[in-house]
C-alpha positions, -999 to +999 in steps of 0.1 A: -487+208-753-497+239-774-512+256-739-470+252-726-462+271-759-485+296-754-477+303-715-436+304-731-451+332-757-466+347-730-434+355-706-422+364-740-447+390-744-437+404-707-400+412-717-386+383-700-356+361-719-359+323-718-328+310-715-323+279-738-309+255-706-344+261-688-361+228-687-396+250-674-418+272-699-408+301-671-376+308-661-381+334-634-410+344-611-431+363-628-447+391-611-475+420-615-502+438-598-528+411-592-561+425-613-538+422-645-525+389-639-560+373-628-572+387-662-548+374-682-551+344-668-588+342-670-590+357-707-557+348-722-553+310-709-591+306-702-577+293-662-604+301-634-590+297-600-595+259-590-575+259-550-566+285-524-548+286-495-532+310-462-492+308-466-485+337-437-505+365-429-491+385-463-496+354-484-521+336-502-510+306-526-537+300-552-536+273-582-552+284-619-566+256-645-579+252-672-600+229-690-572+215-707-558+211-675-532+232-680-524+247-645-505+279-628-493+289-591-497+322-579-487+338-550-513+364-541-493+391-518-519+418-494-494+444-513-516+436-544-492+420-564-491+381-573-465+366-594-467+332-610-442+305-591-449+273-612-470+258-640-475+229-653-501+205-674-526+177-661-544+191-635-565+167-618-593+179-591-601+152-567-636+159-555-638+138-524-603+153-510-617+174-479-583+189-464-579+192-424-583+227-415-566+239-384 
């Protein structure tokens, strides 16, 4: 619970108001150029990037955790930006999951 309050304080940090009816720790998409994101991630939140995947030809979709299993979706665009589209807590991996690939 105190990662959630920490990922709030952080889209605090970034300017952006919370309004008091959102039900999510973020509000809005957050966006900025990839390398800054990924650290902050990485050093802030202590995430590593756990799942990837192609949305489009522009788009790669890629989930952060942590080892508190706190997690984060990114959208990764080739324009070198990737904002964060969800984030939530319990992240389980499931090892033996081998998805189809087409």
């Amino acid at each position: 619970m105190a990662r959630v309050l920490h990922l709030a304080l952080f889209c605090l940090f970034l300017g952006l108001a919370l309004p008091a009816q959102a039900e999510s720790p973020i509000a809005e998409v957050l966006c900025e150029p990839t390398p800054w994101l990924h650290q902050k991630l990485e050093r802030q939140f202590g995430a590593r990037r756990v799942a990837s995947g192609v949305r489009g030809p522009e788009q790669i979709m890629e989930v952060w955790a942590s080892q508190h299993g706190d997690w984060t979706m990114v959208v990764t665009y080739a324009t070198g930006t990737s904002c964060i589209v969800a984030m939530g807590e319990n992240w389980n991996t499931h090892a033996d999951a081998k998805p189809a690939r087409g």
